[in-house]
C-alpha positions as CSV (number, residue, x, y, z in Angstrom):
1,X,-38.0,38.7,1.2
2,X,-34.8,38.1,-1.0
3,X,-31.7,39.1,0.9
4,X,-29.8,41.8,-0.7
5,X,-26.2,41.6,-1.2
6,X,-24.0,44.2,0.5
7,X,-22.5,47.6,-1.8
8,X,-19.0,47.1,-1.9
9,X,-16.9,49.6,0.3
10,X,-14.8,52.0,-0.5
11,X,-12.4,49.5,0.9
12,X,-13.2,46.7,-1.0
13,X,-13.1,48.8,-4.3
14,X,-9.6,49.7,-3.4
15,X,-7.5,46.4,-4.3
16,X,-9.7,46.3,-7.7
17,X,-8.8,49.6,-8.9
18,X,-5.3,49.2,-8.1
19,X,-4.9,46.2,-10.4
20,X,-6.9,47.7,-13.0
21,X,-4.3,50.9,-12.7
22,X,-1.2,48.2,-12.5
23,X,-2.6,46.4,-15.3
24,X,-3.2,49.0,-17.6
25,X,0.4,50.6,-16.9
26,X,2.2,47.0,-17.5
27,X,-0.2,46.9,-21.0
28,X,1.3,50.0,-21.9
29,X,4.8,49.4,-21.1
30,X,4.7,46.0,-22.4
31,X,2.7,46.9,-26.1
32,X,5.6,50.2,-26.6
33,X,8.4,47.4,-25.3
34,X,7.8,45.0,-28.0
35,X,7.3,47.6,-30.3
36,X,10.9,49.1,-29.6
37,X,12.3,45.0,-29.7
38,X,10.7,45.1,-32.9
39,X,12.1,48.1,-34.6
40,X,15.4,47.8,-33.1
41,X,15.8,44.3,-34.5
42,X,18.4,44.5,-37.3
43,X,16.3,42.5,-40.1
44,X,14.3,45.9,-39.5
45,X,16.5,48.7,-38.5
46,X,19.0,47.7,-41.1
47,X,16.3,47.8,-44.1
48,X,15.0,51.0,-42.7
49,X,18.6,53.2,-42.0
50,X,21.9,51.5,-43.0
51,X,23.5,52.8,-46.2
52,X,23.7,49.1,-47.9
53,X,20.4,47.3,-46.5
54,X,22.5,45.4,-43.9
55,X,25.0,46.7,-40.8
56,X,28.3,45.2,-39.7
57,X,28.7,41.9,-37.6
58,X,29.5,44.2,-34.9
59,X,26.3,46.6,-35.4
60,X,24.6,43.7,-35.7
61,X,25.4,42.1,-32.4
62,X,24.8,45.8,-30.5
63,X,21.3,45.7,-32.2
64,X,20.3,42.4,-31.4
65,X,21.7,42.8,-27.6
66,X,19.5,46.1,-27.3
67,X,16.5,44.7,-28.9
68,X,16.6,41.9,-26.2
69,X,16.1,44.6,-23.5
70,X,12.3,45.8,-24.5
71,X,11.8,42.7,-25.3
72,X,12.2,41.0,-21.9
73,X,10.7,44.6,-20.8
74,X,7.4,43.5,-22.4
75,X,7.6,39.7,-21.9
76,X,7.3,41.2,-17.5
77,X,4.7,43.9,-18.2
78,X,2.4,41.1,-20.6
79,X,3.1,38.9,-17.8
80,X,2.0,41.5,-15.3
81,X,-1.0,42.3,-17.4
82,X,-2.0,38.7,-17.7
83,X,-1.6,38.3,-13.9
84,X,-3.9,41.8,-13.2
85,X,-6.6,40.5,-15.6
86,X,-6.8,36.9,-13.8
87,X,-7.2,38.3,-10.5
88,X,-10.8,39.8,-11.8
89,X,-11.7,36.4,-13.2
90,X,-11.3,36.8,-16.7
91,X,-10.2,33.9,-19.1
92,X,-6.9,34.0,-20.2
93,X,-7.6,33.9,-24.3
94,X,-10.0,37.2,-24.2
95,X,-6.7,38.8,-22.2
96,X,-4.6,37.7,-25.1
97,X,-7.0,38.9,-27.4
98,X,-7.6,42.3,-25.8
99,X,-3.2,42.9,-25.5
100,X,-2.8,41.8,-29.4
101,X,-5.7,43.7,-30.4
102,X,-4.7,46.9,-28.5
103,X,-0.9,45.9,-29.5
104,X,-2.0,46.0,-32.9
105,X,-4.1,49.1,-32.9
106,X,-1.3,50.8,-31.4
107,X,1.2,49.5,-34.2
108,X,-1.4,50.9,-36.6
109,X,-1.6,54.5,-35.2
110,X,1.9,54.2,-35.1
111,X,2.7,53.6,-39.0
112,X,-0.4,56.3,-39.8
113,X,1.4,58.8,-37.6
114,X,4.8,57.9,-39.6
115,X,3.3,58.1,-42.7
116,X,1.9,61.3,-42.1
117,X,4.8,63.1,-41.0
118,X,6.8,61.3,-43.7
119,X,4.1,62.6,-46.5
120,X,4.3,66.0,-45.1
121,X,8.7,65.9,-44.7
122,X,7.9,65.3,-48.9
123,X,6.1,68.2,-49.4
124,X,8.5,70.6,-47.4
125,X,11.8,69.3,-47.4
126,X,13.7,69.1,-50.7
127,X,15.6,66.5,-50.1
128,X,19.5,66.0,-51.5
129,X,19.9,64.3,-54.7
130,X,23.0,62.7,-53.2
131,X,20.6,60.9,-51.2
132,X,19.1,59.0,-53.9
133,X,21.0,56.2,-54.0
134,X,18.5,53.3,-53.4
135,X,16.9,53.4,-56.8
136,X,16.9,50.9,-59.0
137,X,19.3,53.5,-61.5
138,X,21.6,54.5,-58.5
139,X,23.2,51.1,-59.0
140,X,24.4,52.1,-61.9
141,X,24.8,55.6,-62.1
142,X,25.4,56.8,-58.4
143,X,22.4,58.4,-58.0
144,X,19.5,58.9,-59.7
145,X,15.5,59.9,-58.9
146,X,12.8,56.7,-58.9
147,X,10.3,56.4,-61.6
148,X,7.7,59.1,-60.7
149,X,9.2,60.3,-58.1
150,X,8.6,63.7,-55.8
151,X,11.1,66.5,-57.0
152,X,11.0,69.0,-54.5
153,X,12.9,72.3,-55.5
154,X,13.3,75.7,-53.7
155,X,14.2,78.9,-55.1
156,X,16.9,80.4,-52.8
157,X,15.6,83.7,-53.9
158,X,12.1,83.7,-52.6
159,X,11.6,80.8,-50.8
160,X,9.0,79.3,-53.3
161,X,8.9,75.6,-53.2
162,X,8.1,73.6,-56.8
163,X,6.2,70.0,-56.3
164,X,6.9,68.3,-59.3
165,X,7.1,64.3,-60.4
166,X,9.6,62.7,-62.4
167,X,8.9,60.8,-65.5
168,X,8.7,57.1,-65.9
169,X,12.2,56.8,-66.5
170,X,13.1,59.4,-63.6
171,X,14.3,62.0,-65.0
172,X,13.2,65.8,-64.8
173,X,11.1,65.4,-68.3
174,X,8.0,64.9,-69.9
175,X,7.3,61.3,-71.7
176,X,9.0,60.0,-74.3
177,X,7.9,57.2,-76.5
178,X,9.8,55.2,-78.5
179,X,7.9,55.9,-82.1
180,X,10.0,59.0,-83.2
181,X,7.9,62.1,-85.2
182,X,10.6,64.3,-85.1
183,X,14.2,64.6,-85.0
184,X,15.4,64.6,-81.4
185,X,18.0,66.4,-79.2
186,X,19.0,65.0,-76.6
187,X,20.3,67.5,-73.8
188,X,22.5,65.4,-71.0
189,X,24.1,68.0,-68.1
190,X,24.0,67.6,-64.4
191,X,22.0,70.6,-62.1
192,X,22.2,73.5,-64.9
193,X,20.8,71.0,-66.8
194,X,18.3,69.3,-63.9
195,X,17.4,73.2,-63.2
196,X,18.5,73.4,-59.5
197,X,16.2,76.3,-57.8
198,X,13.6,76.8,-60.6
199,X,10.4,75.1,-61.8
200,X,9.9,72.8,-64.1
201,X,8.6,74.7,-67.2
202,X,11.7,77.5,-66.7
203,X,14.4,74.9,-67.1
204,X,16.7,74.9,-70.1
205,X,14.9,71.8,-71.7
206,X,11.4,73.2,-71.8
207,X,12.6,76.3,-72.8
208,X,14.5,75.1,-75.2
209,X,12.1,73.1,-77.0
210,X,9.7,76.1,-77.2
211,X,12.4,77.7,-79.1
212,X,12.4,74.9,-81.4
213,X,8.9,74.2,-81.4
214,X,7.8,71.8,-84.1
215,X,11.0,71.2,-85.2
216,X,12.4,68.6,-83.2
217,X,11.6,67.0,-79.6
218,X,14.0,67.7,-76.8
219,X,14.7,65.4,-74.5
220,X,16.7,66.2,-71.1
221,X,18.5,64.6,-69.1
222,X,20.4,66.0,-66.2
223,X,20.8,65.1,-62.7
224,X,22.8,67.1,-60.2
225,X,26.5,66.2,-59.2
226,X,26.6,64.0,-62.6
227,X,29.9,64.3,-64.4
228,X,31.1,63.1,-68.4
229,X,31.6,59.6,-66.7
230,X,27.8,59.4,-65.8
231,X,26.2,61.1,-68.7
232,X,28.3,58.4,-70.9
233,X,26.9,55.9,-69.0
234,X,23.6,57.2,-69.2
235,X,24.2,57.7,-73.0
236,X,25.6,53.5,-73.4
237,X,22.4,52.3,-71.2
238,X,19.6,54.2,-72.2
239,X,20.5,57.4,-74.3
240,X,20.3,55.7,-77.5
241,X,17.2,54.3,-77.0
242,X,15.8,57.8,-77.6
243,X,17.2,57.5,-81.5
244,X,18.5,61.3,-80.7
245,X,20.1,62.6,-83.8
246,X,21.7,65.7,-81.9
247,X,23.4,65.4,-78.4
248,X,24.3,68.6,-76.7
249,X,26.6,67.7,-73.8
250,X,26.4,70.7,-71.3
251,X,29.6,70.8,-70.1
252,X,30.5,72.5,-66.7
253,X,34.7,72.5,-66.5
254,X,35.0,72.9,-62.5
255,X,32.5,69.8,-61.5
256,X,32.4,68.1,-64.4
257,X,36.3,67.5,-64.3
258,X,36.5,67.4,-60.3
259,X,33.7,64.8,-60.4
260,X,35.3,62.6,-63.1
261,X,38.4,62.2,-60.8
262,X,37.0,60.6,-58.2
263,X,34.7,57.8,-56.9
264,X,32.6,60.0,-54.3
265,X,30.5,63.3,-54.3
266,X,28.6,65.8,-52.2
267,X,31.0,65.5,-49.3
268,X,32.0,61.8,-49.4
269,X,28.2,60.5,-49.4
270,X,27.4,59.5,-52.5
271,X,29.9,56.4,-54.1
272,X,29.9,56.7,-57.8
273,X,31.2,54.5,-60.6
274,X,34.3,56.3,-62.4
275,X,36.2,55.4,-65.8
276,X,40.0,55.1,-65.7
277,X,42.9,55.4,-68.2
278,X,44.9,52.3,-68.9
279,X,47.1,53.5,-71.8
280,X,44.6,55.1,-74.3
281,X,41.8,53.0,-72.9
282,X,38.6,53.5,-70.5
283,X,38.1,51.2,-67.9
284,X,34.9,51.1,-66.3
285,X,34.9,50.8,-62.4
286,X,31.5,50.2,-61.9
287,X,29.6,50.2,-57.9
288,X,28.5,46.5,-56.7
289,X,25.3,45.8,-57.2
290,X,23.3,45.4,-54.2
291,X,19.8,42.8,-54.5
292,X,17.4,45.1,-51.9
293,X,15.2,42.6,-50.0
294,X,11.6,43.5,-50.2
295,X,11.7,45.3,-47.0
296,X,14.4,47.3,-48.1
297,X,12.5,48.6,-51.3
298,X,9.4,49.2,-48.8
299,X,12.0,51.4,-46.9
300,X,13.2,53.2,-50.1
301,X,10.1,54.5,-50.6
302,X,10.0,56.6,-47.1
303,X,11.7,60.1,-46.9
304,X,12.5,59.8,-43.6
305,X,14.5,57.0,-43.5
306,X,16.5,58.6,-46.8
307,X,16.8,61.0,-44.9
308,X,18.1,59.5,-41.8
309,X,20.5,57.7,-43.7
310,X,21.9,60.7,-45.5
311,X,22.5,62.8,-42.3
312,X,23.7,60.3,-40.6
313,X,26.7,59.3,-42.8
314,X,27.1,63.3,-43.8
315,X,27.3,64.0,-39.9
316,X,30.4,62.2,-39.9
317,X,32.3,64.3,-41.8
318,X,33.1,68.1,-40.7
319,X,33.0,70.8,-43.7
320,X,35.0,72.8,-41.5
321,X,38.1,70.4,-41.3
322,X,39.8,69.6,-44.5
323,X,41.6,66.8,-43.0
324,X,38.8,64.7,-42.2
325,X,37.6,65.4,-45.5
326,X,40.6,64.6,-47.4
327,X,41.9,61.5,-45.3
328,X,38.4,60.3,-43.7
329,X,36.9,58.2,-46.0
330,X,37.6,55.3,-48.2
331,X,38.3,54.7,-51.7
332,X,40.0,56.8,-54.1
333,X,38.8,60.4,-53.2
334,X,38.5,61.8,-49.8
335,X,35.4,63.7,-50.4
336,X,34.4,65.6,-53.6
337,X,33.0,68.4,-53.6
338,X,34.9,69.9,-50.8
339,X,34.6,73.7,-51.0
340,X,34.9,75.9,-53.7
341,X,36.9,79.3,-52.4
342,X,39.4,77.9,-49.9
343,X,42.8,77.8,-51.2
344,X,44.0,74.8,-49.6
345,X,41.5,73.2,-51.2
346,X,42.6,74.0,-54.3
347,X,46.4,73.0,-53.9
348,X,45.1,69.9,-53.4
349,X,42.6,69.6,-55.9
350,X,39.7,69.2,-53.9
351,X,38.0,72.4,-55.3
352,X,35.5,73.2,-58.4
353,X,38.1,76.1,-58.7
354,X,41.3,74.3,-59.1
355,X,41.0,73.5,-62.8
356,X,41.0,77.1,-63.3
357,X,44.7,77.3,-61.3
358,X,47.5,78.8,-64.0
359,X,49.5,75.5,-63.1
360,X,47.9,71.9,-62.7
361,X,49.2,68.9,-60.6
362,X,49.9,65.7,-62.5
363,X,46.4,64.5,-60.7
364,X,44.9,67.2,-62.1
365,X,46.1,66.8,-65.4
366,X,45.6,63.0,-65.5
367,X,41.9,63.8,-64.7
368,X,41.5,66.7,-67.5
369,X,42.8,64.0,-70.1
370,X,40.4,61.7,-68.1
371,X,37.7,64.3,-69.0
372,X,38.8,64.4,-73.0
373,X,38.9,61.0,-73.5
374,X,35.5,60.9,-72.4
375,X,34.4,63.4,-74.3
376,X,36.1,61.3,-77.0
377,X,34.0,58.6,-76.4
378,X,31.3,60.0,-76.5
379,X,31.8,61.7,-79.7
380,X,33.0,58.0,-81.0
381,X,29.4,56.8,-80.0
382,X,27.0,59.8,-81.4
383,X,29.2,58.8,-84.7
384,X,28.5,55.1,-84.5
385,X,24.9,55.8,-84.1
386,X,24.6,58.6,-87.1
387,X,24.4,61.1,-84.2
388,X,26.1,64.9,-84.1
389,X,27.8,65.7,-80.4
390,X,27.8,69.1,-79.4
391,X,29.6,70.6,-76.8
392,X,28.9,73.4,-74.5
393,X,31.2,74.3,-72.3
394,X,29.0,76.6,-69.8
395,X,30.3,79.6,-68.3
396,X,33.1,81.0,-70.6
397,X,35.0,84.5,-69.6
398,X,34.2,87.0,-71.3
399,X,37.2,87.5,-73.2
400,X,40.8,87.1,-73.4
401,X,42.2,87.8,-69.4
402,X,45.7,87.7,-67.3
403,X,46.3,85.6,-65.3
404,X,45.9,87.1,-62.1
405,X,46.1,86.5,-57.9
406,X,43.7,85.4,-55.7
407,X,43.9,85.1,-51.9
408,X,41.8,83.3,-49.5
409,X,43.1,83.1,-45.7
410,X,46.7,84.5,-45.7
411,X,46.8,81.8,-48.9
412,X,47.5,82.6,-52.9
413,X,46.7,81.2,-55.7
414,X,46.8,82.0,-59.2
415,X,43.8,82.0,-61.8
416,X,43.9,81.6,-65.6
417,X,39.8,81.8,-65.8
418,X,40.1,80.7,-69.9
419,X,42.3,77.8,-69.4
420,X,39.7,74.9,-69.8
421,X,37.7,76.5,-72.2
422,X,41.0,77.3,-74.3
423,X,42.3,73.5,-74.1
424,X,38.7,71.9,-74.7
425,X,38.3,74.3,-77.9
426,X,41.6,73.0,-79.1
427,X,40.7,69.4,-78.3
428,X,37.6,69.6,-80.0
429,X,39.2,71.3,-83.3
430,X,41.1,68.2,-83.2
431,X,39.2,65.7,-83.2
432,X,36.6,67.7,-85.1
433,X,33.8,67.8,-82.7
434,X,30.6,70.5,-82.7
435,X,32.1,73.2,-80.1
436,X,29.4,76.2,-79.1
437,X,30.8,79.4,-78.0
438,X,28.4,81.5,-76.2
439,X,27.7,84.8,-77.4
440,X,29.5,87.6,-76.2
441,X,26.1,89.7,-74.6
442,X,25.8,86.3,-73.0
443,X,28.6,85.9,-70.9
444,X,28.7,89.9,-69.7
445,X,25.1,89.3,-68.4
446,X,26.9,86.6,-66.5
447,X,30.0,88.5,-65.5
448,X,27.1,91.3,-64.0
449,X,25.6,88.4,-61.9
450,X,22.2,88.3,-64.1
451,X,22.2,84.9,-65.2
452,X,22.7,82.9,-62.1
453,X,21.3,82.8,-58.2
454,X,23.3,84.6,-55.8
455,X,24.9,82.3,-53.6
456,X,23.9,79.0,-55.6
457,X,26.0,79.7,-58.7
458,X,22.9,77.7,-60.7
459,X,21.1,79.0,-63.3
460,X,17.9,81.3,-62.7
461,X,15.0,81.2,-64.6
462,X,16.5,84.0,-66.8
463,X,19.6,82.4,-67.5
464,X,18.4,78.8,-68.1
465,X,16.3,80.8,-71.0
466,X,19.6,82.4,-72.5
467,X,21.4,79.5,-72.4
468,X,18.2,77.1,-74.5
469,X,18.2,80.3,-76.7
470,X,22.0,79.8,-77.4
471,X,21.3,76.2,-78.4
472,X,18.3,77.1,-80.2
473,X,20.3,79.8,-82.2
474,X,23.0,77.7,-82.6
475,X,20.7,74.5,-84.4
476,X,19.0,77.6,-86.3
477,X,21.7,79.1,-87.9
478,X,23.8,76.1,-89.2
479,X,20.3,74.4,-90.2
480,X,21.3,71.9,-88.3
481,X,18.6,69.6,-87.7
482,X,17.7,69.4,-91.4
483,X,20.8,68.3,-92.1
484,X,21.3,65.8,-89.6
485,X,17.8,63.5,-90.5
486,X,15.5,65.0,-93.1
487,X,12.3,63.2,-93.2
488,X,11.1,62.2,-96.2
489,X,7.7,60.5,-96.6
490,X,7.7,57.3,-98.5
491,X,4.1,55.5,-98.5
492,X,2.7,56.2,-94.9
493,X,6.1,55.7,-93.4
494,X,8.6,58.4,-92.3
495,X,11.8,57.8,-93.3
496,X,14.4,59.0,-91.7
497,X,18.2,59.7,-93.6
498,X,20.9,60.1,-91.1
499,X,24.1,62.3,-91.0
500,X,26.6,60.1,-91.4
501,X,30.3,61.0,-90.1
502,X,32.8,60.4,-93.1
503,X,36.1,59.3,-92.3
504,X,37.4,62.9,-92.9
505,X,36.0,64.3,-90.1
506,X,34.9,67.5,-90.0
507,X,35.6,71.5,-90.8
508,X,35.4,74.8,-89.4
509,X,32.0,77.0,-89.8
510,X,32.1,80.3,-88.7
511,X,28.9,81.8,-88.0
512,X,27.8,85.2,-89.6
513,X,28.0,86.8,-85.8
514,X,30.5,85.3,-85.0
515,X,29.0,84.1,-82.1
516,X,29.3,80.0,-82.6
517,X,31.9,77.7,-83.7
518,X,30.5,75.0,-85.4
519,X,33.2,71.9,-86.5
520,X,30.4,70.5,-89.2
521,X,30.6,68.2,-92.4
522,X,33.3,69.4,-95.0
């Protein structure tokens, strides 16, 4: 009879399970350990959540010091593991094989779960456009949206979220190509323009080329926060490649001048390049451009670590305390935009509002000079190009108004509400640019609130159709785009004749309702 071998005891199973349980708790402990070494390492966390792609020596040295402490963590638990394991006779390479295989299924689980929630932050979240600044264009613009990127817009009316993609080129606009069929306007604005708060086909470009249907192809560029100094740049780098013969500069007087004075926006987060006066000249100031590592493109592409970066250089700065707005960040302006109603704001030109103050500082005025030479230049351009510039100063008063008081906490300050639009029509009869009033029903629909959301101050669907229907008008009445390029067919080519800008300049149309001002060809 074969002997048989004696049922382990209770007590004999004892030891065993404990090292399975020990082992099983190091394995865990030293797989999440290594992870945390790993993520906390600066080649990563710098790629994933500093603003430039790389942190400070001193970061640096934090980072590495508490990436060392998982790391020795999980050198002890693998150890530990590896010791558990032995003890039950198994051979030291399957060990290693079982921690990096469960190390790496864990690491995979890991980057699903993160790109899952990441997927679903882009779906629900609109994110800033201040906190674009890692595409390839924000290098030269600011900020700027990624070819085909998510646009994620909420209407602060009703809540309803718009899922939209850019275009190849990133901006809020269908295609382009380069073979030109039409005459083309090109619209350039910043949010009105963009269409902050309302879908895609409500904007003031698609609306806009409805109007105009088959008679020329709109093209619209607008990104929110942009000022004259971006939208030139935009206009020297890419615009002409569109071959626009019309540009319509949307022209917004509280940001547009605020955000050409200084090198930072949306509260100090967003470094911009500016233009500067040296005599009678622009000088560019351009941002450094930055070569992203691979990683750091990888990175781009998540919304949470865009978003992580944004919050965590906007938590540094308290909306509440206009000190730390003004004085608590570098380079030329503390932090642009910094509220639009408080008076103290204003007195120190910090607010959309203060352009419309009865008296300007010398800052002020520097930057609404600033402001017309840019316009200048632009104009200088759409001539060189045999293009017509057109501008639209959004928002005028209704009509002629006093200058009156306005107090915000114990503080007064007083308002000439037609002040920019009455210097930037006299500059533009000057130097014989396109100027568009807006019609008087217009701007009383705007004085009643009609035109624009609530608490935004950005156009709603309703008013981003009046003011495309103002433009549209506008083209219409002084037949414009047949007299900028005509096309006549020669053989099987379409030849276009341009509107060339004589040396004379240009002279005063007045439009049967009386509605537009039009500086045209003599």
């Amino acid at each position: 009879m074969t002997k048989e071998s004696p049922s382990p005891t209770s007590s004999d199973r004892r030891p065993a399970e404990n090292h399975d349980s020990t082992g099983r708790a190091a394995e865990f402990v030293a797989v999440w350990s290594l992870i945390a070494s790993l993520l906390l390492c600066p080649w990563i966390s710098a790629a994933a959540l500093s603003e430039t792609g790389r942190f400070e020596p001193s970061t640096s040295r934090a980072l590495w010091a508490w990436s060392f402490g998982p790391l020795f963590l999980g050198v002890i638990g693998f150890f530990v593991f590896l010791r558990c394991r032995t003890r039950r006779g198994e051979p030291t390479g399957r060990i290693c094989a079982t921690f990096a295989g469960h190390a790496a299924v864990t690491l995979v689980i890991l980057i699903v779960a993160f790109a899952t929630a990441d997927m679903v932050l882009a779906r629900v979240k609109p994110f800033p456009v201040s906190a674009h600044l890692d595409v390839p264009k924000a290098q030269v613009y600011g900020w700027a949206f990624g070819p085909f990127e998510t646009i994620i817009e909420r209407n602060p009316e009703t809540g309803e979220i718009y899922h939209e993609r850019a275009n190849s080129e990133g901006w809020r606009d269908v295609e382009h190509t380069t073979q030109k069929t039409l005459p083309r306007l090109l619209l350039l604005g910043d949010s009105q323009v963009f269409g902050t708060g309302v879908p895609f086909d409500q904007t003031i470009g698609r609306h806009l080329q409805r109007f105009l249907a088959d008679r020329c192809e709109v093209i619209a560029v607008g990104v929110p926060g942009w000022g004259t100094d971006q939208e030139l740049l935009f206009l020297q780098n890419e615009g002409w490649s569109y071959q626009p013969d019309i540009v319509v500069l949307l022209f917004t007087a509280g940001n547009d001048v605020m955000n050409n004075m200084y090198d930072r926006a949306f509260l100090g987060t967003a470094p911009k390049p500016t233009f500067r006066l040296v005599g009678d000249d622009l000088e560019l100031r351009p941002l450094p451009r930055l070569q992203a590592s691979a990683l750091r493109r990888l990175f781009n592409r998540s919304m949470i670590c865009r978003y992580i970066r944004f919050r965590q250089h906007r938590g540094r700065f308290d909306p509440g305390i206009n000190v730390s707005r003004r004085d608590g960040l570098p380079g030329e302006n503390p932090a642009l935009p910094v509220s639009a109603f408080a008076a103290e704001d204003m007195e120190n030109d910090y607010s959309h509002l203060s352009i419309l103050g009865e008296t300007w500082s010398d800052r002020l005025t520097e930057g609404w000079r600033l402001t017309c030479r840019l316009i200048q230049e632009m104009d200088h351009a759409c001539r060189a190009h045999g293009a017509g510039l057109v501008v639209y100063p959004f928002g005028q008063p209704i009509g002629p108004l006093p200058v009156f008081p306005w107090t915000h906490r114990g503080k007064s300050y007083r308002l000439d509400l037609e002040k920019p639009f009455r210097l930037l029509r006299e500059f533009c009869r000057r130097e014989k640019i396109a100027y568009l009033d807006e019609p008087l029903e217009f701007r009383q629909d705007d004085a009643k609130g009609l035109l624009r959301y609530p608490r935004e101050g950005h156009l709603n669907p309703t008013g981003s159709r009046c003011v495309a229907e103002n433009i549209a008008l506008w083209v219409k009445e002084h037949d414009l785009l047949r007299s900028v390029r005509a096309p006549i067919e020669k053989g099987s080519e379409s030849v276009f004749y341009n509107w060339h800008f004589g040396a004379e300049g240009f002279g005063l149309r007045q439009s049967a309702s009386g509605g537009c001002r039009f500086f045209g060809p003599k």
